[in-house]
N, C-alpha and C positions, 0 to 999 in steps of 0.2 A: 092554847089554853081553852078557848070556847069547845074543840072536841074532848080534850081531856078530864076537864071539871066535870059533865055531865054521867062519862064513864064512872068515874072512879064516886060518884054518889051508889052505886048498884051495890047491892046486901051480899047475893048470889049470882050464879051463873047461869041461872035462867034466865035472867033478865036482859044476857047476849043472845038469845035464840033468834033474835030478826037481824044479827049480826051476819052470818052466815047467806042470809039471802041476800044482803046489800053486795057481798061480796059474790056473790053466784053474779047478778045484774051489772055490777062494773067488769067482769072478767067476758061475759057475754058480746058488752058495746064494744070492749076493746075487740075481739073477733071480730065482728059485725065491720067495724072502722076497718081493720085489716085488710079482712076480706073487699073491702067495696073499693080499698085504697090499692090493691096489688096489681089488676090492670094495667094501670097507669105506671105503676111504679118499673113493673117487668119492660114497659113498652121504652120509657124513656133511657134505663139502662141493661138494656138488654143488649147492644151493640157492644158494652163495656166488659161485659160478663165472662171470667172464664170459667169454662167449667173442665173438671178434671173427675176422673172416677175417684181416686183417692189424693191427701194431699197431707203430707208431714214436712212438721217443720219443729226448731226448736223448741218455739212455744208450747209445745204438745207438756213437758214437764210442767211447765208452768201452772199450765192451766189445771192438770190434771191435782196437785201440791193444792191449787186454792180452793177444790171442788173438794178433795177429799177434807180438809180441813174445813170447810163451810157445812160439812156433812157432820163432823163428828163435833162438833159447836153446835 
């Protein structure tokens, strides 16, 4: 509620224009964290890792069913 109440006081939709940067600045630090955390991450499981050029399995309907659906929602 303390984010909600303050929004929902705005007249127009100018008054979201510094909305857009806040969310440019969280999408940024998450990269940033990613990026500085991948290192480590590649290093520790990297022994574990398989890699294949391609890889099907059933889930492929699955996924595909909740991706189109979350698209046209």
């Amino acid at each position: 509620m303390i984010l909600l109440i303050p929004l929902s006081l705005k007249r127009d939709m100018s008054a979201f224009r510094y909305v857009s940067m806040a969310s440019i600045a969280s999408l940024v630090y998450t990269a940033v964290v990613l990026i500085l955390e991948l290192p480590e991450y590649y290093k520790h499981y990297s022994e574990t890792a398989v890699s294949k050029a391609a890889y099907i399995d059933l889930n492929l309907f699955t996924g595909c069913a909740m991706t189109f659906y979350s698209y046209t929602c």
